[in-house]
N, CA, C and O atoms as CSV, one atom per row, in Angstrom:
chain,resi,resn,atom,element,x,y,z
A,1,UNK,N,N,124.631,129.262,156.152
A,1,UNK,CA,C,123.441,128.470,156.323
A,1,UNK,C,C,122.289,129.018,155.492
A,1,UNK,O,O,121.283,128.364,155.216
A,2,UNK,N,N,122.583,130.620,155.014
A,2,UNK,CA,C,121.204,131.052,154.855
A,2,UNK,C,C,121.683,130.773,152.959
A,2,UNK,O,O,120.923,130.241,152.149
A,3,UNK,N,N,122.586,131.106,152.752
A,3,UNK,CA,C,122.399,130.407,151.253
A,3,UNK,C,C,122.166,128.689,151.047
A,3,UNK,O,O,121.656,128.320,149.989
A,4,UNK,N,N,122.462,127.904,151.840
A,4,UNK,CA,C,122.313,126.614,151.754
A,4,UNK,C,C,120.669,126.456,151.491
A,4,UNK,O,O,120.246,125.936,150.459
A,5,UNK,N,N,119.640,127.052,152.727
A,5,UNK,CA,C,118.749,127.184,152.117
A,5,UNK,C,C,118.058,127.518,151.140
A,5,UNK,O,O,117.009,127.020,150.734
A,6,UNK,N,N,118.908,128.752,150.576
A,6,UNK,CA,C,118.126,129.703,149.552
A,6,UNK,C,C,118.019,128.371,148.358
A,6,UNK,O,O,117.005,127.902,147.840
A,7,UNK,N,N,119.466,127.985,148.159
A,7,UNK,CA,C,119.583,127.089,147.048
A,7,UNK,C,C,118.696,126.104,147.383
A,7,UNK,O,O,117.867,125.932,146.489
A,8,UNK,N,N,118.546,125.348,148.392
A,8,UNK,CA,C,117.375,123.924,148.388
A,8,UNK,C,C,115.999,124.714,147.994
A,8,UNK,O,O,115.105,124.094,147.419
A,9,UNK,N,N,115.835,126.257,148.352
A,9,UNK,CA,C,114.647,126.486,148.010
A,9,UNK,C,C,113.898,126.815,146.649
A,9,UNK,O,O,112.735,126.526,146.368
A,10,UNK,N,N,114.990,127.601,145.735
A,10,UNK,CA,C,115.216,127.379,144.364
A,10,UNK,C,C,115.176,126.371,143.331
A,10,UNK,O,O,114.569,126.332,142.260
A,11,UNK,N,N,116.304,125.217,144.145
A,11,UNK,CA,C,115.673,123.847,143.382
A,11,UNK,C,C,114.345,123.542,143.368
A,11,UNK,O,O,113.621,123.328,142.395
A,12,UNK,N,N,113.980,123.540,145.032
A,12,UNK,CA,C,112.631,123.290,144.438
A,12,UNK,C,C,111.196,123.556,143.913
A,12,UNK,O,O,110.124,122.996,143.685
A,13,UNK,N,N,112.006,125.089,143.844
A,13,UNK,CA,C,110.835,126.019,143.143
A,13,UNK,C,C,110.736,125.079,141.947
A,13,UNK,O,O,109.908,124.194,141.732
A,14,UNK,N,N,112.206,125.648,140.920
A,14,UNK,CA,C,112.490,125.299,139.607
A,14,UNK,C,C,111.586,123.626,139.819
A,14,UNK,O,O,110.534,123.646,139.181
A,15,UNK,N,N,111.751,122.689,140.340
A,15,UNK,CA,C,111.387,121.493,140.123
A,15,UNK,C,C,109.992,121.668,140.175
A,15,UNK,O,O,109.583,121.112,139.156
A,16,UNK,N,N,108.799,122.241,140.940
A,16,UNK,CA,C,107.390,122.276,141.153
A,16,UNK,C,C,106.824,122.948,139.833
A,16,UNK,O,O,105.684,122.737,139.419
A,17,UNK,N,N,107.826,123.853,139.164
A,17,UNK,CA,C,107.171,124.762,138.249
A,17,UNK,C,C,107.442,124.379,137.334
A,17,UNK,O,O,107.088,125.188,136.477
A,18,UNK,N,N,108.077,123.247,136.752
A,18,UNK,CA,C,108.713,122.807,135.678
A,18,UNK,C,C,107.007,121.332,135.911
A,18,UNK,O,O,106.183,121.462,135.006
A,19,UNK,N,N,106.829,120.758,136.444
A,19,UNK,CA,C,105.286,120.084,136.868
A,19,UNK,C,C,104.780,120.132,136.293
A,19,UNK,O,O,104.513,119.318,135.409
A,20,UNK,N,N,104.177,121.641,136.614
A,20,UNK,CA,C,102.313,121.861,136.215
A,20,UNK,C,C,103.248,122.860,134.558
A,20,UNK,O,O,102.422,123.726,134.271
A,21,UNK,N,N,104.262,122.980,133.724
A,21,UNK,CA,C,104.467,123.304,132.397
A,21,UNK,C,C,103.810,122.567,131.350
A,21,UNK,O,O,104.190,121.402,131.229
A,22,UNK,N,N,103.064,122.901,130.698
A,22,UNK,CA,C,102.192,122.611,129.302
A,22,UNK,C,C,103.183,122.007,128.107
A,22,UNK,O,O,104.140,122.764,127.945
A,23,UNK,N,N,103.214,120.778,127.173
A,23,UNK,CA,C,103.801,120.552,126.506
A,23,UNK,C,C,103.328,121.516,125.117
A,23,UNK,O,O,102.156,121.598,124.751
A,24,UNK,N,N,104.348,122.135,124.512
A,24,UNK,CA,C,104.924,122.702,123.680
A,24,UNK,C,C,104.720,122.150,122.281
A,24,UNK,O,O,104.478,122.797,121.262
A,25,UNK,N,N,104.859,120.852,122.413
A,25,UNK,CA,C,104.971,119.646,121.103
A,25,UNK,C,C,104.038,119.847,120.462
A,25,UNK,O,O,103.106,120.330,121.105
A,26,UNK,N,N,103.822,119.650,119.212
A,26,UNK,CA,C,102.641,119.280,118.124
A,26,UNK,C,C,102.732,118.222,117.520
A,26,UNK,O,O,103.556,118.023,116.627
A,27,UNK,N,N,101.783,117.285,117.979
A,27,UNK,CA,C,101.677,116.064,117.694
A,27,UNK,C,C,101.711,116.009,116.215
A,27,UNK,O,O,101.069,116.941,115.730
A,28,UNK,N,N,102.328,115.111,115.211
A,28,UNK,CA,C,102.634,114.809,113.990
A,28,UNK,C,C,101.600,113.858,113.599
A,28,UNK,O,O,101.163,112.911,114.253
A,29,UNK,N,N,101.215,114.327,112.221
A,29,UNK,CA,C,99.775,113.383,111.614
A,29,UNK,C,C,100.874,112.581,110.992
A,29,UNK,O,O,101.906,113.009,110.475
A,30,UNK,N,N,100.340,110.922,111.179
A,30,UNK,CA,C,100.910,109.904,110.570
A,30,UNK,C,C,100.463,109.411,109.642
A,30,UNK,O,O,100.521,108.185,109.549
A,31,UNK,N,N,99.963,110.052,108.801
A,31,UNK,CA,C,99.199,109.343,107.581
A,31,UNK,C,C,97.889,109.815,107.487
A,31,UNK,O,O,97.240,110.174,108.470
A,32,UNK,N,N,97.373,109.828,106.047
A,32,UNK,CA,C,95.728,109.840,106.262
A,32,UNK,C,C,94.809,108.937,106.001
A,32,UNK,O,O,93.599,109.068,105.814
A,33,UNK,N,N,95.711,107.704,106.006
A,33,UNK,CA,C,94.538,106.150,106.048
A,33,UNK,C,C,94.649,105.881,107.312
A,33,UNK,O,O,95.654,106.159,107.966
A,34,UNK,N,N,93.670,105.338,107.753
A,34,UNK,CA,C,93.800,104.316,108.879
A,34,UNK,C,C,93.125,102.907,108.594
A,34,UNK,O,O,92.237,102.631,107.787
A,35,UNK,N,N,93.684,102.240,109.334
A,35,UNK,CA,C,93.066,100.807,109.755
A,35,UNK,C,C,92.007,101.067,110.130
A,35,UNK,O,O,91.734,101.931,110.964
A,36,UNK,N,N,90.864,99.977,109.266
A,36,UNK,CA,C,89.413,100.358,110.157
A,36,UNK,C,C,89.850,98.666,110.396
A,36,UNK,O,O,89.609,98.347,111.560
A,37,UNK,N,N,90.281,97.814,109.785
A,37,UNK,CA,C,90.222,96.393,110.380
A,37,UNK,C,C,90.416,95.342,108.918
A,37,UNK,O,O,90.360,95.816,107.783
A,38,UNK,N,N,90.623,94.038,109.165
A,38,UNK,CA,C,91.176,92.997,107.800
A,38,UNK,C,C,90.016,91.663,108.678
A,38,UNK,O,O,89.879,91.271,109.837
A,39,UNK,N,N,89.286,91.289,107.139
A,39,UNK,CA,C,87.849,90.659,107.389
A,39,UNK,C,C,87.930,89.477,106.160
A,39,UNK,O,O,88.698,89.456,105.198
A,40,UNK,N,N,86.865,88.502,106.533
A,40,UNK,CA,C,87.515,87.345,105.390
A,40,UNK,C,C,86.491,87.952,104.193
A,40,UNK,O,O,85.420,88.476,104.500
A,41,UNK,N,N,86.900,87.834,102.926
A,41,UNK,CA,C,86.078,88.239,101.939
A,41,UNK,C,C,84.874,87.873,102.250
A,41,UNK,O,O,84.076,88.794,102.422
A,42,UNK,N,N,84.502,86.829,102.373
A,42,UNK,CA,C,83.027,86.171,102.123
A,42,UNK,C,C,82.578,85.780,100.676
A,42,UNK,O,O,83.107,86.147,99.627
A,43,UNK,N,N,81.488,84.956,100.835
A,43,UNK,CA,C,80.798,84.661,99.686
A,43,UNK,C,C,81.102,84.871,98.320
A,43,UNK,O,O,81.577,84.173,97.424
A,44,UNK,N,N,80.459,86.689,98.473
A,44,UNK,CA,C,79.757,87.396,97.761
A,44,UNK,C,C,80.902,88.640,97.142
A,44,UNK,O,O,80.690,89.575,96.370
A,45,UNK,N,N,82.140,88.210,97.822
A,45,UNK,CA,C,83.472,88.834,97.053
A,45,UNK,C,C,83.662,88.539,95.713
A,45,UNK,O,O,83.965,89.455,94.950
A,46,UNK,N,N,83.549,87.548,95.357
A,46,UNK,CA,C,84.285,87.202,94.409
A,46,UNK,C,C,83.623,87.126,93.064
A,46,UNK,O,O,84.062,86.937,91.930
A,47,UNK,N,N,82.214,87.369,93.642
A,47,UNK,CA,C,81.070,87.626,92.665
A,47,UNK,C,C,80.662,89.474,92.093
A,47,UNK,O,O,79.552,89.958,91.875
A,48,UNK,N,N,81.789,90.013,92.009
A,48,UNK,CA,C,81.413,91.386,91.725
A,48,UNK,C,C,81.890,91.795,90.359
A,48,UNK,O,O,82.986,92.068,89.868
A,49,UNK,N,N,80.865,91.743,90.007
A,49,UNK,CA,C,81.004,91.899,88.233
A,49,UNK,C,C,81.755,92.999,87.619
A,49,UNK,O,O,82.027,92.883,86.424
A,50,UNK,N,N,82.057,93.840,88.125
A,50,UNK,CA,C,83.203,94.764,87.780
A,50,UNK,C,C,84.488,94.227,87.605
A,50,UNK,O,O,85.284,94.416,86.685
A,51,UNK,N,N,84.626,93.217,89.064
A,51,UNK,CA,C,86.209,92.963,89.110
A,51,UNK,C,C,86.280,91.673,88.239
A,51,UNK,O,O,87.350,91.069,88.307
A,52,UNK,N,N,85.327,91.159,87.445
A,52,UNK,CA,C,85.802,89.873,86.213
A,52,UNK,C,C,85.820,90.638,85.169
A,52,UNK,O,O,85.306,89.992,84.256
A,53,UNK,N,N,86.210,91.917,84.718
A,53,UNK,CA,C,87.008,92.548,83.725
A,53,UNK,C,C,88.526,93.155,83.994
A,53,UNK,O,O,89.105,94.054,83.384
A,54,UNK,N,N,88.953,92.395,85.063
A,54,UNK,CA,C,89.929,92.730,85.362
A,54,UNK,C,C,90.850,91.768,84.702
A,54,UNK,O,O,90.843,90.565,84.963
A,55,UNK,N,N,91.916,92.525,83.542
A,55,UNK,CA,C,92.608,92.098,82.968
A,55,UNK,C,C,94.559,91.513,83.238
A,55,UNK,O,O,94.578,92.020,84.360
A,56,UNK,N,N,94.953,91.353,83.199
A,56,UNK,CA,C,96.105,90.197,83.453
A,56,UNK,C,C,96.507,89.452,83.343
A,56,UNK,O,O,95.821,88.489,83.001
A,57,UNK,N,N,98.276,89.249,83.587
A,57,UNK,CA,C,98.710,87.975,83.028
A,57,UNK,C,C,98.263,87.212,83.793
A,57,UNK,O,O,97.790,87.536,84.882
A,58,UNK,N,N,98.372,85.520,83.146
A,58,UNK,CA,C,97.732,84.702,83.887
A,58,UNK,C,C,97.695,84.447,85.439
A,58,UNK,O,O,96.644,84.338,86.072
A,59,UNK,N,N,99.189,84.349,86.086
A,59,UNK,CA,C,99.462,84.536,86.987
A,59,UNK,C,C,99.164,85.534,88.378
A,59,UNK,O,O,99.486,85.397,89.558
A,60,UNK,N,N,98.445,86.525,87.698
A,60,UNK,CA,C,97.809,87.563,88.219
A,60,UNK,C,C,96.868,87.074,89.242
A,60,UNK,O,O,96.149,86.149,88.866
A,61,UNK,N,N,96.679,87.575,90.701
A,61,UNK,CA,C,95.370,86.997,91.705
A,61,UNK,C,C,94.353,87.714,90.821
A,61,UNK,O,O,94.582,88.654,90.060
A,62,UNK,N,N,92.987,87.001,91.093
A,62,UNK,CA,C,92.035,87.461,91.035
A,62,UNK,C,C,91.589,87.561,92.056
A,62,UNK,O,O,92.212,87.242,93.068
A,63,UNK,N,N,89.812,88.259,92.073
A,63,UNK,CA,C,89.167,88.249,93.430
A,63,UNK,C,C,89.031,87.093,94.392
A,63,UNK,O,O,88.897,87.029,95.614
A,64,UNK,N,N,89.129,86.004,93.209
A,64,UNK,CA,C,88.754,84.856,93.650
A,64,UNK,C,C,89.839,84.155,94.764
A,64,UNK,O,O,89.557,83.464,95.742
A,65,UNK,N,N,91.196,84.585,94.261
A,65,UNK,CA,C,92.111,84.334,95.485
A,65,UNK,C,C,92.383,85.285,96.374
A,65,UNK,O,O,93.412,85.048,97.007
A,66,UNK,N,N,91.738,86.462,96.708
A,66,UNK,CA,C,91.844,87.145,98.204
A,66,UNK,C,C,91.651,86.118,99.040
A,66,UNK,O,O,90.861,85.218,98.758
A,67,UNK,N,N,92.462,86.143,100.340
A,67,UNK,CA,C,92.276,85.636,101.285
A,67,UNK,C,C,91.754,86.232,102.542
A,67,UNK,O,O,91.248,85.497,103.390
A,68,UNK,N,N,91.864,87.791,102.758
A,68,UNK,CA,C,91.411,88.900,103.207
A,68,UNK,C,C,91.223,89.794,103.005
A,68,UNK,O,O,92.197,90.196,102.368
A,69,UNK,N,N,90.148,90.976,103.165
A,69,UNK,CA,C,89.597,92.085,102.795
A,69,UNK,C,C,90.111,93.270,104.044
A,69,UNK,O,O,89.825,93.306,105.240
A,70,UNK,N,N,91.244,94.465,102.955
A,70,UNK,CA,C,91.168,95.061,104.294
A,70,UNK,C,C,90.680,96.179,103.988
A,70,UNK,O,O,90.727,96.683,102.866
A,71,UNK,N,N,90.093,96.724,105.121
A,71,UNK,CA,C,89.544,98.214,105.036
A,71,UNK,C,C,90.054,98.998,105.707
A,71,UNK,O,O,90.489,98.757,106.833
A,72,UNK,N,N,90.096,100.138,105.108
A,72,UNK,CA,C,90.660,101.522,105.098
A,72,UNK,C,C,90.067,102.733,104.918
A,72,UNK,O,O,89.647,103.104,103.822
A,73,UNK,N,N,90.002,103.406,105.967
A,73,UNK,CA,C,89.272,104.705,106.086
A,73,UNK,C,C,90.446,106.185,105.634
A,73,UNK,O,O,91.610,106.247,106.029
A,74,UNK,N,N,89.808,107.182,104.800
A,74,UNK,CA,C,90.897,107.938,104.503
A,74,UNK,C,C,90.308,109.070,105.522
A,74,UNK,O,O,89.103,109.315,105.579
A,75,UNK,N,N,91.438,109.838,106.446
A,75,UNK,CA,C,91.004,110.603,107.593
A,75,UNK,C,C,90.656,112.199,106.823
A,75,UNK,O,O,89.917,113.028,107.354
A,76,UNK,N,N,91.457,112.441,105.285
A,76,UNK,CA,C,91.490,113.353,104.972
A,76,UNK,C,C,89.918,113.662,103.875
A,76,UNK,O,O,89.748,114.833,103.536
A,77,UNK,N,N,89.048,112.786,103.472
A,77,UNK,CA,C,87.946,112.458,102.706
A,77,UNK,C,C,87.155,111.645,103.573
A,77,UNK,O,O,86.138,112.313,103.756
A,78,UNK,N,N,87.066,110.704,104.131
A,78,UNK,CA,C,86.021,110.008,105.051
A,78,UNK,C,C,86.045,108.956,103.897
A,78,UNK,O,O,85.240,108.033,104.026
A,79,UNK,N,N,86.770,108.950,102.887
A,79,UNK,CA,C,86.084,108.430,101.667
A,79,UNK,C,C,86.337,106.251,102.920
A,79,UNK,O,O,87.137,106.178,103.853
A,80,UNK,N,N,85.594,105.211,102.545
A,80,UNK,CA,C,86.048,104.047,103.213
A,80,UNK,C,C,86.084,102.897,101.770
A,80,UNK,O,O,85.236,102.492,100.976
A,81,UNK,N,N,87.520,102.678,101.972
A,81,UNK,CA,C,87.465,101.332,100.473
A,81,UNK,C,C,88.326,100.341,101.314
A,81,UNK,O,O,89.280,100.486,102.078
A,82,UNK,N,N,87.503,99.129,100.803
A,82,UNK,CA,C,87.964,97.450,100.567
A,82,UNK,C,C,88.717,97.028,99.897
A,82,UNK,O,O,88.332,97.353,98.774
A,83,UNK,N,N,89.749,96.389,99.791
A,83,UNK,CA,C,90.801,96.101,99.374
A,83,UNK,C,C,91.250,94.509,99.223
A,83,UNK,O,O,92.126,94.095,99.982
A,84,UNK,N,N,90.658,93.620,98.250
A,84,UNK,CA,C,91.484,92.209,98.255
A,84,UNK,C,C,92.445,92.389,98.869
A,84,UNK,O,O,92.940,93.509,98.742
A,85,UNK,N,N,93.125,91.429,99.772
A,85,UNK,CA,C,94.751,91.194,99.981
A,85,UNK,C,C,95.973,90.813,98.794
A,85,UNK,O,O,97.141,91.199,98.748
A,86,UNK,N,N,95.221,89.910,97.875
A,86,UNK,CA,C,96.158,89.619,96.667
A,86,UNK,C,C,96.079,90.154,95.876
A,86,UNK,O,O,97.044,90.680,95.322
A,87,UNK,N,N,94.801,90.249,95.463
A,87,UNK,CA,C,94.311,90.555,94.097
A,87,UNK,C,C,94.851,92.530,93.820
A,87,UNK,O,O,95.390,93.111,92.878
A,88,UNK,N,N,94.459,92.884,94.879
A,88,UNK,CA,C,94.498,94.692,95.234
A,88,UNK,C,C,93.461,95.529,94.545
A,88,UNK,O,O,93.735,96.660,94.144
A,89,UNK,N,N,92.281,94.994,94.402
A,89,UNK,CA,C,91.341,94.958,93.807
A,89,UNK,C,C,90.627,95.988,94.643
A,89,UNK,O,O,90.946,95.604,95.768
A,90,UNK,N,N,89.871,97.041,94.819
A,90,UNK,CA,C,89.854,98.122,95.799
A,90,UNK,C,C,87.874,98.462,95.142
A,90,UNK,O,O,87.557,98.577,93.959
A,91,UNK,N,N,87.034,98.533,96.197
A,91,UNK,CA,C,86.099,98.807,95.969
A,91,UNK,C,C,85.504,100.436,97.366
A,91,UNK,O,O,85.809,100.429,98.559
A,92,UNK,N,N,85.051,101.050,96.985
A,92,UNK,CA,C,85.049,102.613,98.123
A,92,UNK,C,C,83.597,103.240,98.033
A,92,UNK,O,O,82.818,103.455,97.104
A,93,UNK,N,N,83.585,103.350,98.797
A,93,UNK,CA,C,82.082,104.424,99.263
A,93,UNK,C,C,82.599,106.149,99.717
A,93,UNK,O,O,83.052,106.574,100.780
A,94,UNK,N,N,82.400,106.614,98.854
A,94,UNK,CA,C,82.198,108.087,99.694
A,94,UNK,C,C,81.277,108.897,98.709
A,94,UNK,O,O,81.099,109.039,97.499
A,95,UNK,N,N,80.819,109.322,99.849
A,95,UNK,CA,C,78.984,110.385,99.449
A,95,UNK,C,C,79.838,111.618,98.614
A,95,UNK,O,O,79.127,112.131,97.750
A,96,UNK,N,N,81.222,112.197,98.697
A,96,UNK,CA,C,81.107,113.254,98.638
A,96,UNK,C,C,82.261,113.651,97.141
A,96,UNK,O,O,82.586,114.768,96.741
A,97,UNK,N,N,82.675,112.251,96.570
A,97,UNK,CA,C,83.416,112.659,95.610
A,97,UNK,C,C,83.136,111.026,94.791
A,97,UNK,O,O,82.673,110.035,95.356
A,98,UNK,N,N,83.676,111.141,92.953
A,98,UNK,CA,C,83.216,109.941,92.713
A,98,UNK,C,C,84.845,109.402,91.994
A,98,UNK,O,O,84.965,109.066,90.816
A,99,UNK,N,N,85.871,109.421,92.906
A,99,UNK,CA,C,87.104,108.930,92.342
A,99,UNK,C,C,86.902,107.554,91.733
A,99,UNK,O,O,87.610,107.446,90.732
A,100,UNK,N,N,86.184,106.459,91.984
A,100,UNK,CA,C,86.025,104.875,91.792
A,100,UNK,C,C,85.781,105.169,90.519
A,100,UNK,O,O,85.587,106.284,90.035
A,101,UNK,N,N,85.803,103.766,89.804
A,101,UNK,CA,C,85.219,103.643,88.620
A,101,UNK,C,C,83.441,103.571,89.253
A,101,UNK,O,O,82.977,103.688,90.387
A,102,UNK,N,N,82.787,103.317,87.855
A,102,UNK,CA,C,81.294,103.299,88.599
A,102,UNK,C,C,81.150,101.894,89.143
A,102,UNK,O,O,80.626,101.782,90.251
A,103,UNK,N,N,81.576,100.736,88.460
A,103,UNK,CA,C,81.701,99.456,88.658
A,103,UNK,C,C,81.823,99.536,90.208
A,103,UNK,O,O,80.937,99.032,90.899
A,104,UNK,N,N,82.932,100.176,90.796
A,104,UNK,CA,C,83.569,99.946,91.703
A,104,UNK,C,C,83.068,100.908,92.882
A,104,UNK,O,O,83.556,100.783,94.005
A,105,UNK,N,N,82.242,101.719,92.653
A,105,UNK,CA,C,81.459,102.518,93.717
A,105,UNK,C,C,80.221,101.563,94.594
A,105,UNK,O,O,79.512,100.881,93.854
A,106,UNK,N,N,79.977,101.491,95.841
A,106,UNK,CA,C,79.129,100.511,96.531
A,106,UNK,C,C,78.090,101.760,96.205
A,106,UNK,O,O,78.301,102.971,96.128
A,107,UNK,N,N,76.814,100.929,96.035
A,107,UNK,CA,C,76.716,99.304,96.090
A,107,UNK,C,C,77.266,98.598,94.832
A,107,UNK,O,O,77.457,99.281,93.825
A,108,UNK,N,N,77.509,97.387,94.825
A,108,UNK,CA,C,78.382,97.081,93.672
A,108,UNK,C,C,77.024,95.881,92.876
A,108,UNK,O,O,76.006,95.484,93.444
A,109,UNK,N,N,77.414,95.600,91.655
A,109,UNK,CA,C,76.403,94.702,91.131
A,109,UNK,C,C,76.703,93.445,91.313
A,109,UNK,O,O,77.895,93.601,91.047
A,110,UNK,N,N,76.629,92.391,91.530
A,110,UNK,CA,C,76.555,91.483,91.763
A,110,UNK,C,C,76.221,90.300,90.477
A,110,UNK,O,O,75.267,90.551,89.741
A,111,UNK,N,N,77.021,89.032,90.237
A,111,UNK,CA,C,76.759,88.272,89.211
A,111,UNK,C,C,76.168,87.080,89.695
A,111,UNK,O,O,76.017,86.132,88.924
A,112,UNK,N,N,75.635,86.979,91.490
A,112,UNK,CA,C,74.615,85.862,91.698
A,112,UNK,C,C,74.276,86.579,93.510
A,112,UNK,O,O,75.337,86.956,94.008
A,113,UNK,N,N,73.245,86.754,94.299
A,113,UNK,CA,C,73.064,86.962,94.997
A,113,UNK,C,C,73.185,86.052,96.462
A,113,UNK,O,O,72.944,84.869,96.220
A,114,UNK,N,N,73.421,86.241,97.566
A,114,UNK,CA,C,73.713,85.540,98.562
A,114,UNK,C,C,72.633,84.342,98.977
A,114,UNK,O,O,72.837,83.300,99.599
A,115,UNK,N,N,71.292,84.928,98.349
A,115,UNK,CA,C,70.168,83.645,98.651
A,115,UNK,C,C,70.447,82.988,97.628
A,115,UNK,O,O,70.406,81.789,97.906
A,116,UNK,N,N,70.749,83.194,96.424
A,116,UNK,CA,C,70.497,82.370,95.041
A,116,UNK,C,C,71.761,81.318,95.294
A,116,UNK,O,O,71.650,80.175,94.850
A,117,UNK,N,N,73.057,81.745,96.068
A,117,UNK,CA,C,74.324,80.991,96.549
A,117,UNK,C,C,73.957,80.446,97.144
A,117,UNK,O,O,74.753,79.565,97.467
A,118,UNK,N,N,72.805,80.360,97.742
A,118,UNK,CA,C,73.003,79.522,99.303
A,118,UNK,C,C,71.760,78.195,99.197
A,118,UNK,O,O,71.498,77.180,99.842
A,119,UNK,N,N,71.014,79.167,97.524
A,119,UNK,CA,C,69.831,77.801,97.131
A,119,UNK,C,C,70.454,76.970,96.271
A,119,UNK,O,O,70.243,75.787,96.536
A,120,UNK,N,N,71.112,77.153,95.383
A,120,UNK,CA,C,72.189,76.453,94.340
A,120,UNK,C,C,73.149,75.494,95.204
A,120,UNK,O,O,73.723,74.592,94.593
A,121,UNK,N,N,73.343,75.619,96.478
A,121,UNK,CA,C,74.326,75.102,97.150
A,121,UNK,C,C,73.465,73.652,97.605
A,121,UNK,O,O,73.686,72.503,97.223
A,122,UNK,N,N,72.413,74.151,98.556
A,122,UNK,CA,C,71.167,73.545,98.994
A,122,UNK,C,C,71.156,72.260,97.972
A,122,UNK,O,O,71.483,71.077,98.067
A,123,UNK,N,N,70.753,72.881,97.215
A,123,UNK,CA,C,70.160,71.941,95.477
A,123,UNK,C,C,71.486,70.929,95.087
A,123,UNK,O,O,71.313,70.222,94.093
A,124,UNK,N,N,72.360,70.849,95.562
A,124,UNK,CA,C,73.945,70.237,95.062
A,124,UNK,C,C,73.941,69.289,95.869
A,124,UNK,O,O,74.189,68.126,95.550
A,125,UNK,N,N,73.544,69.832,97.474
A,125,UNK,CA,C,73.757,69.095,98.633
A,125,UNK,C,C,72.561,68.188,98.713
A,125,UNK,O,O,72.727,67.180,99.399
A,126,UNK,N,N,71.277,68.365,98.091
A,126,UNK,CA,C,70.372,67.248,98.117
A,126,UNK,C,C,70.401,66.272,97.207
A,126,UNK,O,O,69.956,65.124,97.230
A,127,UNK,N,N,71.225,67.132,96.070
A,127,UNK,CA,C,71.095,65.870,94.966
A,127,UNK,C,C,72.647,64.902,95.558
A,127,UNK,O,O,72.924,63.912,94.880
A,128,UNK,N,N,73.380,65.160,96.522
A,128,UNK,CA,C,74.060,64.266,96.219
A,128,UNK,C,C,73.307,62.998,97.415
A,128,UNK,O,O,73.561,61.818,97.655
A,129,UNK,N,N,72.382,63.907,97.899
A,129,UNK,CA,C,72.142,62.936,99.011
A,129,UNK,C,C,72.266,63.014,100.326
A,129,UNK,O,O,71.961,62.170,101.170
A,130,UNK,N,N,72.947,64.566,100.525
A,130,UNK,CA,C,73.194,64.734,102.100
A,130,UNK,C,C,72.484,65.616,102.915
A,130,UNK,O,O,72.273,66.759,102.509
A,131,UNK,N,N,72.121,65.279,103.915
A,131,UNK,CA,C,71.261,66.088,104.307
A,131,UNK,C,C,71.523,67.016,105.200
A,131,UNK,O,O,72.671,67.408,104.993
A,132,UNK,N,N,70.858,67.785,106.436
A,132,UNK,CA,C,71.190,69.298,106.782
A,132,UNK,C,C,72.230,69.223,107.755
A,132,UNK,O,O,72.751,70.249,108.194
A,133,UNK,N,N,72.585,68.022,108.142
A,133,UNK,CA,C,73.539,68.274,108.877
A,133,UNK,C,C,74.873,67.925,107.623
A,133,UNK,O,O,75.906,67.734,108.266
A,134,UNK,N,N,75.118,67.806,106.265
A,134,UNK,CA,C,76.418,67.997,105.856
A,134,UNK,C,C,76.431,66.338,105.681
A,134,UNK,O,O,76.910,66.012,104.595
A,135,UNK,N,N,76.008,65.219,106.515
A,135,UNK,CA,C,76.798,63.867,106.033
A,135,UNK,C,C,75.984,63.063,105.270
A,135,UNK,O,O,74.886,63.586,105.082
A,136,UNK,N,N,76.128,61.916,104.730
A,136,UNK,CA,C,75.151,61.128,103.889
A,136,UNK,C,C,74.860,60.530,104.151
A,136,UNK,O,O,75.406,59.973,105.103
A,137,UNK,N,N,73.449,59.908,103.462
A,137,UNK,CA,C,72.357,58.904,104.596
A,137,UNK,C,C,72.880,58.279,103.521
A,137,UNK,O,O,72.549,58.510,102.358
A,138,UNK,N,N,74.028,57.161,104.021
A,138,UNK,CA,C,74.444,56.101,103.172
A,138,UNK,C,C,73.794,55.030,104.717
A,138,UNK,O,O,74.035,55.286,105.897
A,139,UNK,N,N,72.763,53.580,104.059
A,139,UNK,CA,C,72.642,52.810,105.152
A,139,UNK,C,C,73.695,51.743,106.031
A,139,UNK,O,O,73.283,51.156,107.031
């Protein structure tokens, strides 16, 4: 009887102390980009005067056909670059090294500004006749 106990009491030493044991493991780095997130270009993508010297066969995307912008943070530099989806057209900010071309370092130059887009647009939409809500004052 008295070993029957000893052994139930052993197990459940071994089982309580095996519990509160510290993992051993070292978590494995998976990369040094991460996902910061995928955003629609906008506007003012496709207007960056660096990337219309971008050379290629015809077939080649330009900026103009990204359909999404993804961004990517590098964990090992902090460095953060934008990325067309088609095109692979890559624009980056980091304070602390200047890998980009200069073109391609933010802030970037611009070949028409977001108000000057949005007055040129304005100016299209009155001359054809339509007004702020988008339809035409046909009577």
């Amino acid at each position: 009887m008295k070993s029957g106990f000893l052994v139930i009491t052993v197990l459940a030493a071994a089982c309580l102390a095996s519990c509160s044991k510290q993992s051993t493991q070292v978590q494995t780095h998976h990369g040094r980009f991460a996902g910061v997130g995928i955003y629609s270009p906008g506007e003012l993508w496709s207007k960056m005067a660096g990337a219309a010297n971008l050379l290629g066969e015809p077939a080649t995307a330009k900026i103009t056909d990204d359909e999404h912008v993804i961004v990517v943070v590098d964990s090992d530099t902090g460095e953060i670059r934008q990325c067309g989806d088609l095109s692979g057209y890559c624009v980056g900010v980091n304070p602390w090294t200047k890998s980009l071309l200069k073109s391609q370092a933010l802030p970037v130059n611009l070949t028409a500004h977001a108000a000057e887009t949005r007055a040129a647009a304005g100016s299209l939409q009155a001359s054809r006749g339509q007004g702020a809500a988008g339809g035409s004052h046909e009577p």
